[in-house]
C-alpha positions as CSV (number, residue, x, y, z in Angstrom):
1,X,124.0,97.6,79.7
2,X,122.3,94.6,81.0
3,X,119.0,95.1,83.1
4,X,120.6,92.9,86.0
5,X,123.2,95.9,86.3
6,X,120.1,98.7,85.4
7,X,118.5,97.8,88.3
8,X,120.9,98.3,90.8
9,X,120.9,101.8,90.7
10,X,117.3,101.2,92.3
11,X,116.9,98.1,94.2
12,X,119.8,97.2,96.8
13,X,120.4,95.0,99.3
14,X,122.4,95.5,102.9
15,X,123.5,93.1,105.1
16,X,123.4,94.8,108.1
17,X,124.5,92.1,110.7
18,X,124.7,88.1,111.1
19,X,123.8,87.1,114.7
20,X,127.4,85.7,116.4
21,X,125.3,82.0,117.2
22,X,123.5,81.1,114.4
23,X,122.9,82.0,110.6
24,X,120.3,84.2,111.6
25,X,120.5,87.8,109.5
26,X,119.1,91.6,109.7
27,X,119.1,93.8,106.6
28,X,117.7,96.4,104.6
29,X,116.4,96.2,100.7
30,X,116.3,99.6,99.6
31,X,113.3,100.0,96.5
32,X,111.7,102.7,94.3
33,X,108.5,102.7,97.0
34,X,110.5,102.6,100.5
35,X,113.6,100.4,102.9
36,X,112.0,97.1,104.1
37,X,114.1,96.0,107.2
38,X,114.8,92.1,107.4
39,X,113.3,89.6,108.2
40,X,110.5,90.6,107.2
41,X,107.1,88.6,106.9
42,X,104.5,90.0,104.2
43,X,100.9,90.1,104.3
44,X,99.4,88.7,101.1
45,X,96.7,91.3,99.7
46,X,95.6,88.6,96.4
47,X,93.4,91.0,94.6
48,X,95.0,94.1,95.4
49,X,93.8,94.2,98.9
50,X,94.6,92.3,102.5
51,X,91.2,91.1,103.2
52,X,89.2,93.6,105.9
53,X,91.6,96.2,106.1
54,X,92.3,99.7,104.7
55,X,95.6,100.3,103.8
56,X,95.8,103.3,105.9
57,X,96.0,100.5,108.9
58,X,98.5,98.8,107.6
59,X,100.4,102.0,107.3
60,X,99.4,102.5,111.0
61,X,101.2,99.3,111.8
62,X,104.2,100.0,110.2
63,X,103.9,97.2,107.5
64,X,106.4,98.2,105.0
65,X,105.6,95.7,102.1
66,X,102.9,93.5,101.0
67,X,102.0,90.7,98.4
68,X,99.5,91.0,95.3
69,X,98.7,87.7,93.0
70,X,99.7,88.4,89.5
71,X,97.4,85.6,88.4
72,X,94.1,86.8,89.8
73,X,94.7,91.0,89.0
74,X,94.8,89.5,85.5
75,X,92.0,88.0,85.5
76,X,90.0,91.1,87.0
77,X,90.2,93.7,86.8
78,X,93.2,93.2,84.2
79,X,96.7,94.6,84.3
80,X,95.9,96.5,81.4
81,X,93.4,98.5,83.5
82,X,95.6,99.1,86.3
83,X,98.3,100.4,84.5
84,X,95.9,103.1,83.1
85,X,95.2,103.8,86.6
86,X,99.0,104.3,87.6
87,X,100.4,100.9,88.7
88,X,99.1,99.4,91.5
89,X,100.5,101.7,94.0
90,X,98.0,104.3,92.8
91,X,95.3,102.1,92.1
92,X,94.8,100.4,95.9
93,X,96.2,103.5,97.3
94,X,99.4,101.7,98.9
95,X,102.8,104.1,98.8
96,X,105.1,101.5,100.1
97,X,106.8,98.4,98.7
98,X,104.7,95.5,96.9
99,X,106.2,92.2,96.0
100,X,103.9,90.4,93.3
101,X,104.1,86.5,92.3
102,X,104.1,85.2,88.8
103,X,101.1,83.1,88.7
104,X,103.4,79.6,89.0
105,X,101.7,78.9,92.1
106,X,98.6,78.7,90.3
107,X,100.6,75.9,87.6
108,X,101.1,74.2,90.8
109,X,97.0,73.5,90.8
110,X,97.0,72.2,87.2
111,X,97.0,69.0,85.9
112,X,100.3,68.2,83.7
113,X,98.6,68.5,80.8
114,X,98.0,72.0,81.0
115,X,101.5,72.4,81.7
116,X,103.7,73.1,78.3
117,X,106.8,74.4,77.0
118,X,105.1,77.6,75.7
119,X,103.6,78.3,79.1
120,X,100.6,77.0,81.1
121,X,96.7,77.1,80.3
122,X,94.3,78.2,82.6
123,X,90.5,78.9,82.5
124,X,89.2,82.2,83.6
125,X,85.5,83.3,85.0
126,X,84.2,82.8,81.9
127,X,85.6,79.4,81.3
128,X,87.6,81.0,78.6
129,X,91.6,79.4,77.9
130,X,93.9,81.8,78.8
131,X,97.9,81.1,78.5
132,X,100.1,82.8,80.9
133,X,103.7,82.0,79.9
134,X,107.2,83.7,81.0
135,X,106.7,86.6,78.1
136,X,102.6,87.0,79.6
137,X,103.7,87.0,83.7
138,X,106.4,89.3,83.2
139,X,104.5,91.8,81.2
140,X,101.6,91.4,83.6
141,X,104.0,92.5,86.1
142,X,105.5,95.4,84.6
143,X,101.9,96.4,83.9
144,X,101.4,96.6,88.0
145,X,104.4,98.1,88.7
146,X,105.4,96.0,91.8
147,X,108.9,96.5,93.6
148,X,109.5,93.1,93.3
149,X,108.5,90.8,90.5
150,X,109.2,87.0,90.6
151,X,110.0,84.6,87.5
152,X,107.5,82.2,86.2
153,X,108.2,79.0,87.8
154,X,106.3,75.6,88.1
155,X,105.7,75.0,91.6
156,X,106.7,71.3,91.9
157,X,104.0,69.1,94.1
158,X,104.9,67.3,97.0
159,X,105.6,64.3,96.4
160,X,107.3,63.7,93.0
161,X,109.6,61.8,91.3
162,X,113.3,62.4,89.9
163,X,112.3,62.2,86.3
164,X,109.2,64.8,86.8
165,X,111.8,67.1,89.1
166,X,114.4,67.2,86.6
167,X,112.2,68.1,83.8
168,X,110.3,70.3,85.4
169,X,113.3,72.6,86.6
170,X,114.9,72.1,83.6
171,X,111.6,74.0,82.1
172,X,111.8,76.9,84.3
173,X,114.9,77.4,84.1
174,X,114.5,77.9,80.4
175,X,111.5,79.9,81.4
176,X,113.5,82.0,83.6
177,X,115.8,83.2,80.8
178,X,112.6,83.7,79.1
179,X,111.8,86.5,81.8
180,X,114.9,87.6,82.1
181,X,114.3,88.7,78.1
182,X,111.0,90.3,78.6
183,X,112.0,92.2,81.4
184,X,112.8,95.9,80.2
185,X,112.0,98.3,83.8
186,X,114.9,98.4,86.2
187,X,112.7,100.2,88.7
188,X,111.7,96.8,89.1
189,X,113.3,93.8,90.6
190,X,113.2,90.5,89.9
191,X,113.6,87.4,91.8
192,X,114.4,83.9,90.7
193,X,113.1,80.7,92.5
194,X,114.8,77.6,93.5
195,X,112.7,74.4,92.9
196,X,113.7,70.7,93.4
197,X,111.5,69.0,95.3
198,X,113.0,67.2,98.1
199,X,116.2,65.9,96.0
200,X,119.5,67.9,97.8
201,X,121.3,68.0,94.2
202,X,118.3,69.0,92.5
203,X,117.9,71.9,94.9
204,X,121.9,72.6,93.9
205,X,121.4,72.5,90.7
206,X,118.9,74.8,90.4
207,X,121.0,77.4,92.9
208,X,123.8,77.0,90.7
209,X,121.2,78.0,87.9
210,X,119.9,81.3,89.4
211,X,122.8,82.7,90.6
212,X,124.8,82.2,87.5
213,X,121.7,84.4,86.0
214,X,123.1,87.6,88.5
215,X,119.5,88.5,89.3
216,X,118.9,90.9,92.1
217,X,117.3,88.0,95.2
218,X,116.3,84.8,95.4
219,X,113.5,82.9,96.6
220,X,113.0,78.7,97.8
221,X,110.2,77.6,96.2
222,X,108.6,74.0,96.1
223,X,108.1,74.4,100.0
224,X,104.9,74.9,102.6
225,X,103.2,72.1,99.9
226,X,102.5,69.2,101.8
227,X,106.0,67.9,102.8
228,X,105.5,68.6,106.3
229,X,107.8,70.5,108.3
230,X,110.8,68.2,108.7
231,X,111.4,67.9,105.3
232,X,110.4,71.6,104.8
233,X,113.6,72.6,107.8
234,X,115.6,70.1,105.7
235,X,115.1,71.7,102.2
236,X,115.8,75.7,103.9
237,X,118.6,74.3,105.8
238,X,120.2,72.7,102.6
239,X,119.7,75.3,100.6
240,X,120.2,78.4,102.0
241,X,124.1,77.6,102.5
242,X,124.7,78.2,98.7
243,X,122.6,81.5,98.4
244,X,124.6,84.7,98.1
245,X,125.2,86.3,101.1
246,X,124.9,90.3,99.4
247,X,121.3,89.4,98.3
248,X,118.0,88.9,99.8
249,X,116.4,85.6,100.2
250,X,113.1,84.6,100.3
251,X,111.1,81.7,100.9
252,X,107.6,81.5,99.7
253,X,104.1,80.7,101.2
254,X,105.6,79.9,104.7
255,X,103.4,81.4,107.5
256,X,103.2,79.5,110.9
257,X,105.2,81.2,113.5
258,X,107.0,78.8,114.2
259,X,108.1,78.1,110.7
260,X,109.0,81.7,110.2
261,X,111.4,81.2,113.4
262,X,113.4,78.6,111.7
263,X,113.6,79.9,108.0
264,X,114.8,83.0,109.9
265,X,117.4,80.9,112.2
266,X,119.2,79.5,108.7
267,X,119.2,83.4,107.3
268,X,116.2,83.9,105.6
269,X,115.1,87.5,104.4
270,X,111.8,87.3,103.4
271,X,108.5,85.2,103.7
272,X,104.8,85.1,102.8
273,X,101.3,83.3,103.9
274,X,97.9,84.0,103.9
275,X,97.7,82.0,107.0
276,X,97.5,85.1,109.7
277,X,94.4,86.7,107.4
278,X,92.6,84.0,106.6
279,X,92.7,82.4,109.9
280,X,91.5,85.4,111.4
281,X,88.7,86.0,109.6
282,X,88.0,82.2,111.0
283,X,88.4,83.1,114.3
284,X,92.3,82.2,115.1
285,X,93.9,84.3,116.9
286,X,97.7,84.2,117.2
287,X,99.2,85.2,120.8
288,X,102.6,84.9,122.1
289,X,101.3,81.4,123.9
290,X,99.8,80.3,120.6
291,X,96.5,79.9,118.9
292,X,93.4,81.4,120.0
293,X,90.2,79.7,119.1
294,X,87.8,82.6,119.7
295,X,84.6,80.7,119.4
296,X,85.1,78.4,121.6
297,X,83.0,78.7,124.9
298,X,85.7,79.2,127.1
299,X,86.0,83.1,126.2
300,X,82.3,83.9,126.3
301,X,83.2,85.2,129.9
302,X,86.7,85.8,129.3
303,X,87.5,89.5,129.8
304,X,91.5,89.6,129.3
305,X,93.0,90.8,125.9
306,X,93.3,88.7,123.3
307,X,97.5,88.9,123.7
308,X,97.9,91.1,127.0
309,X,101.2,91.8,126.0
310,X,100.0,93.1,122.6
311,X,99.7,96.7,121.4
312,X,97.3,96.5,118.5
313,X,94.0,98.4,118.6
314,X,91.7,95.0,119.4
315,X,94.0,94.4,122.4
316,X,93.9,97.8,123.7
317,X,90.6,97.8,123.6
318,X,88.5,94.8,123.2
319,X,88.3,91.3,125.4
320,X,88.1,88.3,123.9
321,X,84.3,87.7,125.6
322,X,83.7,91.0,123.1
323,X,85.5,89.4,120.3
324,X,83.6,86.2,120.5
325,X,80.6,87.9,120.7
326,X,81.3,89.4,117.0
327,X,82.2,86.3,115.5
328,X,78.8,84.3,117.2
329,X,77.2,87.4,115.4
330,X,78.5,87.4,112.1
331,X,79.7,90.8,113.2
332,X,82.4,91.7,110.2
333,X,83.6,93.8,113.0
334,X,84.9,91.3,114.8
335,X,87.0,89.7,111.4
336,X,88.3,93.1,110.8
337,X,89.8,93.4,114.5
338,X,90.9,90.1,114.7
339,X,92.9,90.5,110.8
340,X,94.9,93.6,112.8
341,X,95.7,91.8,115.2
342,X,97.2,88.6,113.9
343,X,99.0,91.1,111.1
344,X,100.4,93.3,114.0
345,X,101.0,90.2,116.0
346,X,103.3,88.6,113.0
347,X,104.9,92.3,112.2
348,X,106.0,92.4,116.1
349,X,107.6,88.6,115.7
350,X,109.8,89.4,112.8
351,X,110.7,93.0,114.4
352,X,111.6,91.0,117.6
353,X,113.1,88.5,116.0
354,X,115.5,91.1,114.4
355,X,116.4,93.3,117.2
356,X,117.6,89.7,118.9
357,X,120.1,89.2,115.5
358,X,121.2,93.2,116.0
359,X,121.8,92.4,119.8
360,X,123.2,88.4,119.0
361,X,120.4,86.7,121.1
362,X,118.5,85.5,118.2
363,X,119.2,81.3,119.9
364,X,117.9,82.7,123.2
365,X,115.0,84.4,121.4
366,X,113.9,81.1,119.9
367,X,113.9,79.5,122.9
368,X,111.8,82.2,124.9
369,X,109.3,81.9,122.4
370,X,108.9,78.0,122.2
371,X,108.6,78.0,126.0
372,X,105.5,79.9,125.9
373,X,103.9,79.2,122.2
374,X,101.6,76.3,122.0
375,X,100.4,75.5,119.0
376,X,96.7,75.5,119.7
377,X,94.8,76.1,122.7
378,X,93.0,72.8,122.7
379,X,89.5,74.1,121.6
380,X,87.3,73.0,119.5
381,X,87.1,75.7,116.2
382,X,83.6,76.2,115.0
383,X,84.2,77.8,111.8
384,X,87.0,76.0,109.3
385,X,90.1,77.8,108.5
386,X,90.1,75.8,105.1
């Protein structure tokens, strides 16, 4: 029996409802760890971790899957080690669903050189060459034991040329059936990605590719990599129309609200950034009428909330004159609180977001929230979010 058909008996998919206005979706992707109801945005932990958090919070919170970096892990502490410790579930003490990436974001950061049939070359902490390659990433993954494993891709950068697209997705597509061979644990999913730069028939192609391969979801890659967003809306709104409708889809490294509103308007599943943690420990502070510089000197007397329509613990508790205090302390309380808050703060979007699919208002949802979000609050951040 082919693994493609294995796994079904432990990953599925169901559509649960398309909203009657737009090709907005709400589902459910049953795995080994837990359901995940869609759309869903996931928190990116890179080393095993979400950066100032215990997992018990995010447990709290009701976040039902996270991110781990493939790349990193095996580079320390090594997969090797983790799989002696259980999988990664047991290792970072985390019961529910993880999705973890291949390391072909990393390729993405390489010069072409380093890039080769047999895989690509990287060097570690100890400047030592280490090749991670289809056969490498997939093992890797297996070693973690994540719900969710994705192929090894090369992330294509932004912009490039027809010649350097075709090749490149002609390589990972070879490198796909290349994972598909070395995957042997249908406990565990795994995803293929659509590259093809900003070419329409590219992008086709390379849906036409994947599905053919019968693999259990599939994600949009190549995107969130310094297109911009109109060409970013016109690559999701292309593509998306030739996905299958009975699996989950996912589009990778795309984290600003209001980009999550419109992958999620052209029936998007699943997405990922690192921009809610890392911008909070830098002080931004996502509300439902945009960004919230906290340094800035307008909230050193400033005793509201940070959202006033927010549950979370910090604005249940704390006012932004507090929260600025912390960060003009270097008080790591004040990155902790503020990380909970912009994770419960994009957990409550995508939960509204799907109870307006379920109730088919998802249009008028949009439209509430761009009335009231504002990118930025016009104030001057002290501490780069780079």
């Amino acid at each position: 029996m082919r693994i493609q058909d294995q796994v079904k008996e432990h990953f599925k998919f169901k559509l649960v409802h398309q909203d009657a206005n737009s090709k907005a979706r709400a589902g459910e992707i049953t795995t080994p760890h837990g359901v995940i109801k869609t759309p869903v945005f996931m928190p990116v932990g890179t080393h095993g971790a979400i950066k100032a958090l215990q997992p018990k919070e995010l447990i709290e919170s009701n976040i039902e899957i996270i991110l781990s970096n493939t790349y990193h892990l095996h580079l320390t502490p090594g997969s090797d080690l983790i799989k002696k410790a259980g999988g990664l579930h047991k290792f970072m003490a985390w019961p529910r669903p993880i999705l973890t990436d291949s390391g072909g974001f990393q390729v993405f950061s390489l010069q072409k050189k380093s890039i080769k049939e047999e895989g690509a070359e990287f060097k570690d902490q100890n400047n030592k060459t280490v090749l991670l390659s289809p056969e490498t990433s997939i093992q890797i993954q297996q070693n973690l034991g994540s719900d969710i494993m994705m192929a090894f891709d090369e992330c294509i950068p932004f912009p490039a040329t027809r010649e350097y697209t075709k090749n490149s997705i002609d390589r990972t597509h070879r490198w796909l059936d290349r994972c598909i061979a070395a995957w042997t644990n249908p406990q565990q999913a795994l995803f293929g990605i659509i590259q093809g730069s900003t070419y329409d028939d590219y992008r086709k192609e390379c849906v036409a590719e994947i599905v053919k391969r019968d693999l259990p979801g599939i994600a949009i890659g190549g995107v969130s990599v310094g297109e911009g967003p109109e060409l970013m809306e016109k690559i999701v709104s292309f593509t998306a129309p030739f996905l299958p409708v009975d699996k989950p889809r996912y589009v990778m490294g795309v984290g600003n609200p209001e980009d999550l509103i419109m992958i999620w308007e052209n029936g998007i599943d699943m997405s990922d950034c690192i921009i809610p943690t890392k911008f909070a420990r830098g002080g931004t502070l996502f509300t439902n009428r945009g960004r919230i510089r906290i340094r800035h000197r307008n909230y050193r007397r400033d005793f509201y909330p940070i959202d006033p329509n927010c549950a979370c613990y910090c604005c249940k508790n704390f006012s932004r004159a507090y929260m600025r205090h912390l960060f003009e302390s270097n008080e790591i309380l004040g990155q902790i609180l503020a990380t909970a808050h912009n994770i419960e703060f994009y957990r409550s979007l995508a939960e509204r977001a799907r109870e307006a699919i379920l109730a088919n208002r998802f249009l008028e949802f949009k439209a509430e929230f761009f009335e009231n979000y504002k990118k930025d609050d016009g104030s001057k951040s002290d501490n780069s979010e780079d």
